[in-house]
DSSP file (Angstrom, degrees, kcal/mol; ACC not computed):
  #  RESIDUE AA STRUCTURE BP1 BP2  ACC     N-H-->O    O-->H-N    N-H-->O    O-->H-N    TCO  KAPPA ALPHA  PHI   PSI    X-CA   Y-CA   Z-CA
    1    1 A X              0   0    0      0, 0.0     2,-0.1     0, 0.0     3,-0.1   0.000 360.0 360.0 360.0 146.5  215.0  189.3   61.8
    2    2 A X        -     0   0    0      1,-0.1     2,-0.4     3,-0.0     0, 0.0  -0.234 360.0-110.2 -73.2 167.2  217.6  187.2   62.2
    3    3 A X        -     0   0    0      1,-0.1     2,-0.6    -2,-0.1    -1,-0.1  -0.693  41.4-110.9 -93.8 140.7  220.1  186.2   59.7
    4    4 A X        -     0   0    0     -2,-0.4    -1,-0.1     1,-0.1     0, 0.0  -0.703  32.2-122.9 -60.3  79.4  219.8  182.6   58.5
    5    5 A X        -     0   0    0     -2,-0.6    -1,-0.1     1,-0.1    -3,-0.0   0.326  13.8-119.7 -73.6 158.4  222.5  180.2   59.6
    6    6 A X     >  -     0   0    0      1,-0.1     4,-2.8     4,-0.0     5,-0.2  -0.138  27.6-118.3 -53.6 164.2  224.7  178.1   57.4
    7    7 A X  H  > S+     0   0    0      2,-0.2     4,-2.8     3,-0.1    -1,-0.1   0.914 122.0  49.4 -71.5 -30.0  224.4  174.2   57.9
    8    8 A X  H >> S+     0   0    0      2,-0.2     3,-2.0     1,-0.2     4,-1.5   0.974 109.5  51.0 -52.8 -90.3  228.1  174.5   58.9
    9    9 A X  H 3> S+     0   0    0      1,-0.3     4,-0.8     2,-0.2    -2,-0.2   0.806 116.4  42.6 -33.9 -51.9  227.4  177.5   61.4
   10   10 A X  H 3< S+     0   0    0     -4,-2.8    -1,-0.3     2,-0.2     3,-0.2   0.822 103.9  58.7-103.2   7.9  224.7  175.6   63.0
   11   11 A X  H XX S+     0   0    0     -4,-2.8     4,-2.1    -3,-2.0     3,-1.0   0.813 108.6  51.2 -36.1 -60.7  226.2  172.5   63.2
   12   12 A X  H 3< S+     0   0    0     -4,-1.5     4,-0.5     1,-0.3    -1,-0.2   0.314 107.7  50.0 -75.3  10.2  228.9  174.4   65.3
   13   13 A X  T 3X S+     0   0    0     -4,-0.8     4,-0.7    -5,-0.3    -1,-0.3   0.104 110.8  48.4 -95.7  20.5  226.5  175.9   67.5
   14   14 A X  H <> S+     0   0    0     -3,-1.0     4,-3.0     2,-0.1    -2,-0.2   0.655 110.5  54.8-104.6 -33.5  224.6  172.3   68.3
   15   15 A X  H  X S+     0   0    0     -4,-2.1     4,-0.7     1,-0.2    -3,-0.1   0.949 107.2  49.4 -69.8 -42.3  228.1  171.0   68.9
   16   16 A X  H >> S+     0   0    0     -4,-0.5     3,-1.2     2,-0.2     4,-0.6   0.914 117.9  39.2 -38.2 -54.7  228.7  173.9   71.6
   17   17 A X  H >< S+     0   0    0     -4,-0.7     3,-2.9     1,-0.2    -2,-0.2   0.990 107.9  57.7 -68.7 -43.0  225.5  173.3   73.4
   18   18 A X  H 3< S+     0   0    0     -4,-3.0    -1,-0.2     1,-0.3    -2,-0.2   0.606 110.9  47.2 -59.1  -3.7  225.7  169.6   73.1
   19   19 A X  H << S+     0   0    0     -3,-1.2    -1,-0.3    -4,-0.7    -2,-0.2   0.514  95.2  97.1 -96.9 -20.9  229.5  170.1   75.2
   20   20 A X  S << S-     0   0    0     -3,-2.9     2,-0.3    -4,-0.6     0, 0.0  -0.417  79.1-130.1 -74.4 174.5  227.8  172.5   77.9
   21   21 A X    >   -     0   0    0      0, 0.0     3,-0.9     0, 0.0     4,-0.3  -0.703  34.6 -99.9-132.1 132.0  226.8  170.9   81.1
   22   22 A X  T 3  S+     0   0    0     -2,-0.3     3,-0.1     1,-0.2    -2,-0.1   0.563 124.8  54.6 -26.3 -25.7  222.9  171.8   82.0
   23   23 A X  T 3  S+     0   0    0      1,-0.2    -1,-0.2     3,-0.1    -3,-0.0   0.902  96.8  57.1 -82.2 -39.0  224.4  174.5   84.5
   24   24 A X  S <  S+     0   0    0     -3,-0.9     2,-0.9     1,-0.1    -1,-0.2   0.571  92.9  95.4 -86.8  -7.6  226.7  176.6   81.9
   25   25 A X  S    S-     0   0    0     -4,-0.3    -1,-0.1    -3,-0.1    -3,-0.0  -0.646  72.1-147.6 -86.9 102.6  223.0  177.0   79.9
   26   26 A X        +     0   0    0     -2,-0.9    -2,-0.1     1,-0.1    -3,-0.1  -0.222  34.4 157.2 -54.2 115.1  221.2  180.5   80.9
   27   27 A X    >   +     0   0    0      3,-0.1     3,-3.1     1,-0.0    -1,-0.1   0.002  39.5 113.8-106.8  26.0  217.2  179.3   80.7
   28   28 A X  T 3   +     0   0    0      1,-0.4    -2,-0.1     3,-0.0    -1,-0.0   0.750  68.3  53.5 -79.6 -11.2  216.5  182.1   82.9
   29   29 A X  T 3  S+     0   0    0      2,-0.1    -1,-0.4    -3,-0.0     2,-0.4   0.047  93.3  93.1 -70.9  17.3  214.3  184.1   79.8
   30   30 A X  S <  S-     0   0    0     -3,-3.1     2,-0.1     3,-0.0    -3,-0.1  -0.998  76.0-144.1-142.6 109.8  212.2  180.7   79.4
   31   31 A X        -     0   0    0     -2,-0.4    -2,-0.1     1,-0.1    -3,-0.0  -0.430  20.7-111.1 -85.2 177.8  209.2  180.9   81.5
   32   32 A X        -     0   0    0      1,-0.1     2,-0.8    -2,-0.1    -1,-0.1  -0.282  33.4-121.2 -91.1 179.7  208.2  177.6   83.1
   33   33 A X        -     0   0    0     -3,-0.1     2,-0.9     2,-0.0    -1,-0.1  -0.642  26.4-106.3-105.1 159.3  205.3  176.2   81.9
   34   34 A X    >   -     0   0    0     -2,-0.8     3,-3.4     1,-0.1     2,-2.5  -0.612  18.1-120.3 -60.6 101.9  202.2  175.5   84.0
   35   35 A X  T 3  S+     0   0    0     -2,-0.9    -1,-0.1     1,-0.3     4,-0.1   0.384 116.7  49.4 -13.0 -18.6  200.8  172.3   85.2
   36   36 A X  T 3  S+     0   0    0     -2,-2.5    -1,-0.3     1,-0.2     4,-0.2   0.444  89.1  71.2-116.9   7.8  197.6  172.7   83.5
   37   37 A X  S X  S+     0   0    0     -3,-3.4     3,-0.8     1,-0.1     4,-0.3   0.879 108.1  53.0 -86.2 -37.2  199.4  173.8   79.8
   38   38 A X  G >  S+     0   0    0     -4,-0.5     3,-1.9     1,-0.2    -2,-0.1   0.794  80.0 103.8 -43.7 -30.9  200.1  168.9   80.6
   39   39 A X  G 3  S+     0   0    0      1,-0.3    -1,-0.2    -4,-0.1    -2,-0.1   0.795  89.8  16.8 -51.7 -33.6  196.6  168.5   81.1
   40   40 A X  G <  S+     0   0    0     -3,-0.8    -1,-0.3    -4,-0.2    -2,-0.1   0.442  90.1 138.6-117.0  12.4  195.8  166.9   77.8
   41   41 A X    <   -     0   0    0     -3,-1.9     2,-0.4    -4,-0.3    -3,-0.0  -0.111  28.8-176.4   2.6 108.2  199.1  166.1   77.0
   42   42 A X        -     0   0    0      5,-0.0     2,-0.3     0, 0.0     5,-0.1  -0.965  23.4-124.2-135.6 156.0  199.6  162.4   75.3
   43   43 A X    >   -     0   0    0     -2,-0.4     3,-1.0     3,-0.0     2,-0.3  -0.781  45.7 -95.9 -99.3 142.3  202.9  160.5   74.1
   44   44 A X  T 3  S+     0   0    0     -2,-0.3    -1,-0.0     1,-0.3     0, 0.0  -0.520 104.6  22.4 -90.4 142.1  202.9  159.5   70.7
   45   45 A X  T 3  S+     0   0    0     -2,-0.3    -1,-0.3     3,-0.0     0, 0.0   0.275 100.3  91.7  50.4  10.5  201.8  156.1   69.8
   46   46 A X    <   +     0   0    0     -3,-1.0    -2,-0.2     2,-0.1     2,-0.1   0.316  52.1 117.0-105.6   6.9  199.7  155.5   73.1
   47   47 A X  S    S-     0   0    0      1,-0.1     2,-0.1    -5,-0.1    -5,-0.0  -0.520  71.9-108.8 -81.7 172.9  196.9  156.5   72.1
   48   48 A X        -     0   0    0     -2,-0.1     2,-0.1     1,-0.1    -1,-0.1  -0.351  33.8-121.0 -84.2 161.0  194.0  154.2   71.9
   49   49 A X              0   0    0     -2,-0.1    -1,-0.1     1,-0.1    -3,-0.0  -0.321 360.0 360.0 -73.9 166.2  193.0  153.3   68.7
   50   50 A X              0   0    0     -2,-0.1    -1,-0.1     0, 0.0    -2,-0.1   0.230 360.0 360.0-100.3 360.0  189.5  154.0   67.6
């Protein structure tokens, strides 16, 4: 398991990604997801009320 970062420590790793450019991040272990994982999908506060 991994070790459990300081607030400090992962402060400086959000700051890292948030300076990379989309290109310079490897997502190539992250599979895509399917069209049909959407299907029921909703945005929060649009649903109808009851």
């Amino acid at each position: 398991m991994a070790e459990k970062l300081t607030e400090a420590e992962r402060d400086a790793q959000l700051a890292r990604l948030a300076a990379m450019s989309d290109d310079e991040i490897d997502t190539d272990d992250i599979p895509e997801l399917p069209a049909e994982n959407w299907k029921f999908a909703r945005r929060p506060g649009l649903a109808k009320s009851r």
